[in-house]
N, C-alpha and C positions, 0 to 999 in steps of 0.2 A: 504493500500500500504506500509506502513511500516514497516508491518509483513511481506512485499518478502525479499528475499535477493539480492544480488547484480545479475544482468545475467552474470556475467564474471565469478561470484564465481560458478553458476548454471552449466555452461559448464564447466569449469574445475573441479570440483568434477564430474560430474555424464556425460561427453562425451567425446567419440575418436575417431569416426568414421568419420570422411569428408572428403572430395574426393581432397580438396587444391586446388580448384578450386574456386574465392572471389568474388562475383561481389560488389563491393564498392560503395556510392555512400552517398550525403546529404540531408537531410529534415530541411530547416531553421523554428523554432519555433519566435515566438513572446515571449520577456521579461522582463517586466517592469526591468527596470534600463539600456537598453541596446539601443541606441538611433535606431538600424538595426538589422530583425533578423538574431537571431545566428545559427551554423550549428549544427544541430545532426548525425553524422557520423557514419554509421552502412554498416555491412556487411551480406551478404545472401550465404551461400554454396552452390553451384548453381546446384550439383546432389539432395541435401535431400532440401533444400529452408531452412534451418533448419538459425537462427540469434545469431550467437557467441557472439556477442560483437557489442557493441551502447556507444559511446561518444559523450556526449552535450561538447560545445566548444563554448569560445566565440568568436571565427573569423577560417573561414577557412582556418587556418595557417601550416604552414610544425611543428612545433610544434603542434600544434592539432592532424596531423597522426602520428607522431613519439610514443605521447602518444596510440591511439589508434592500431598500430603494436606491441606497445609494451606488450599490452593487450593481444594483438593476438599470440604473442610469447610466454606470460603467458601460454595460456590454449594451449597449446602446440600445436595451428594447424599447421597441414601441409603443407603448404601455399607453392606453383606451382606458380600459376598466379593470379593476379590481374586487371579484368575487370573492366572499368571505363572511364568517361566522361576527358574530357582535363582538369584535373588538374594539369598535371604533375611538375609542378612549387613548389606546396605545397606536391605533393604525393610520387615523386621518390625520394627527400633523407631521406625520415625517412625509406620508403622503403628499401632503399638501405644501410640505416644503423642496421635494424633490419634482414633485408631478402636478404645480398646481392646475391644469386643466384635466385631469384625470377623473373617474367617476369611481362612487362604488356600488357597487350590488351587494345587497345581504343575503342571507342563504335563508329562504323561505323555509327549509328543513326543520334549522333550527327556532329562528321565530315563533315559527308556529308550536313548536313545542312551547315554550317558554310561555305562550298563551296558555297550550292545554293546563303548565303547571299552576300558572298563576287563577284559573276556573276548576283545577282539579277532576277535570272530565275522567279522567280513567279510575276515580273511586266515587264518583257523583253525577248522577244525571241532570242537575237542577239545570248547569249550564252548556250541556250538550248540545239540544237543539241549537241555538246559540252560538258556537262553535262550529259548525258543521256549514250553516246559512253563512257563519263570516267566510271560513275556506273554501266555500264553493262561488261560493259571487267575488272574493277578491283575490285568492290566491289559485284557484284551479284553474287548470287550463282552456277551459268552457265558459270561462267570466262573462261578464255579460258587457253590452256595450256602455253601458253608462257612465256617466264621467263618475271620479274616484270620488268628488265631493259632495255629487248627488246618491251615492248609494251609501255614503257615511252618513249623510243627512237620515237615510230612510233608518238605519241601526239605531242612533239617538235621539229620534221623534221613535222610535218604534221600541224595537228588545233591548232597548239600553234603555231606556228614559227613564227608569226608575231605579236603577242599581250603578251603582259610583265604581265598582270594578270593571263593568262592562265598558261606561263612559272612558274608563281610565284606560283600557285598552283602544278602543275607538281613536280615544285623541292620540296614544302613540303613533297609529298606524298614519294619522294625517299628516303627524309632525316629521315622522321619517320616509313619509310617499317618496321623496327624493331617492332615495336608497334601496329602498323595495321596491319598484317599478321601473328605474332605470332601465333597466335588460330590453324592454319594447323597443327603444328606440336605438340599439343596438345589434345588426344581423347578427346569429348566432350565439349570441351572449346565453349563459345558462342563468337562471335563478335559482341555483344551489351549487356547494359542492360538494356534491357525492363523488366526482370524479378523483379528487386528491383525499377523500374519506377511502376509495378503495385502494391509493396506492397506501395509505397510513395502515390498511389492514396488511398489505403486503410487507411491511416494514416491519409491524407488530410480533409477525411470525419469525423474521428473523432476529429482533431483541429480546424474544422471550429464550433463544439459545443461549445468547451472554447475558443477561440476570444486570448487567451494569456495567460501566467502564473503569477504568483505574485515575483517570484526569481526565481533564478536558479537553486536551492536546489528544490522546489517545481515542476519543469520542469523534473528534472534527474529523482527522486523519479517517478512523471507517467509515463516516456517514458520508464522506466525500471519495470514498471509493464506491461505495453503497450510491451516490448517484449516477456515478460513469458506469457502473455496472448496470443500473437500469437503461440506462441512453442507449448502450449499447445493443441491448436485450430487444430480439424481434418480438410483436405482439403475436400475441394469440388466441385471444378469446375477446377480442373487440367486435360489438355487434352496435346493429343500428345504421346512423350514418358516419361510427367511425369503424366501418367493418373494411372500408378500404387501408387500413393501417396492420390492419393482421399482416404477417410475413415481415414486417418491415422496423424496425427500431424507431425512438423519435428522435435521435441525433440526424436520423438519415433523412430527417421531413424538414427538417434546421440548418440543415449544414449548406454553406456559402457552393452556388450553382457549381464554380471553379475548382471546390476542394473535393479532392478523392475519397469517398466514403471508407471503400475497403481498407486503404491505406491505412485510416484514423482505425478503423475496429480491431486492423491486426495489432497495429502498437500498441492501446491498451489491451488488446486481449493479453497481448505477452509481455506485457506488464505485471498482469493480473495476475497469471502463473507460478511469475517470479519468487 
């Protein structure tokens, strides 16, 4: 692992091709000296799945993204939008000091949990109904045409107007429309990320072999061979409309028109070996 090079150096020498389209998101590792684990912070290009850039951190701090956009700004991506879980506490001002015409999208996934928790649907029917009428008219795919401000209107003249949790979720959903509904006016943008939640599962399986790292130097060093090792990696169980990616790696959907694919895969391959 010694003999890779850094993945940030990897994509800025030898990629230009991404769509600026981010889904962001963390995988906390285990690290002797660190009493909590810490976050590793990576990003997926969500046309090629192709992984630009990965920072181990030791807190998921608005310093922690600031460094990792700034990485991002490094290898010169394109960067549109920013798909991602409610961080926006530590994510929007490095964001917005690196990227400030950049957008974000929140991940409907989680959102919408965070409703169910705060109505308690999955041990209480009171506010089911409720639930079910919000996710269907604002977040499912089948919404209806109406503008966002008249069908929030019909929630708090109607099944909200008399209970101050529902209202209170109501008013979030107005107050961050900017964030949650982005995605429309972007082609292909997702309103989740489940795509960087299944490579997080892939990752899972292999940290649950090492149990932890010995320092943090030792951490970064795998997790940055850990992502040349996927770039390199052909897909194979991609379905949908990224079923044209099966057979193919995502360094190879990235990598500059001029530069020899096989070339780059031997050298790390036999790298890797080493």
């Amino acid at each position: 692992m010694d003999n890779l090079p850094d993945n940030t150096y990897l994509t800025l020498k030898n990629c230009n091709r991404f769509c600026g389209i981010l889904v962001v998101d963390g995988k906390f590792v285990k690290v002797k000296g660190y009493e909590k684990k810490i976050p590793f912070i990576y990003g997926i290009d969500y046309l090629t799945h192709d992984i630009p850039v990965g920072v181990l951190a030791p807190s998921e701090s608005a310093e922690a993204f600031r460094r990792f956009f700034r990485l991002i700004k490094t290898i010169n991506y394109p960067l549109r939008i920013v798909v991602c879980d409610d961080v926006l506490f530590s994510l929007k001002p490095a964001l917005n000091y690196h990227y400030p015409k950049a957008k974000i999208q929140l991940c409907h996934t989680h959102y919408l949990e965070n409703i169910r928790q705060k109505l308690e649907v999955r041990t209480s029917n009171h506010h089911l109904r409720f639930f079910e009428d919000l996710k269907r008219r604002l977040f499912d795919k089948n919404e209806e045409s109406k503008k966002l401000s008249v069908v929030l209107r019909d929630f708090i003249v109607g099944s909200a107007r008399k209970d101050v949790v529902r209202q209170t979720i109501i008013m979030d959903i107005w107050k961050r429309r900017q964030n949650l509904f982005i995605y429309k006016k972007i082609p292909n943008c997702p309103n989740d990320i489940n795509l960087i939640e299944l490579f997080n599962s892939h990752l899972n399986a292999r940290l649950k072999s090492i149990k932890g790292f010995k320092s943090f130097a030792s951490a970064e060093r795998w997790l940055n061979a850990y992502l040349i090792r996927r770039r390199i990696k052909p897909f194979t169980g991609c379905e949908g409309k990224f079923k044209k990616l099966n057979h193919k790696c995502s360094l190879e959907m990235t990598i500059k028109k001029q530069t020899s694919m096989s070339e780059i895969i031997q050298k790390y391959q036999l790298k890797m070996k080493r």
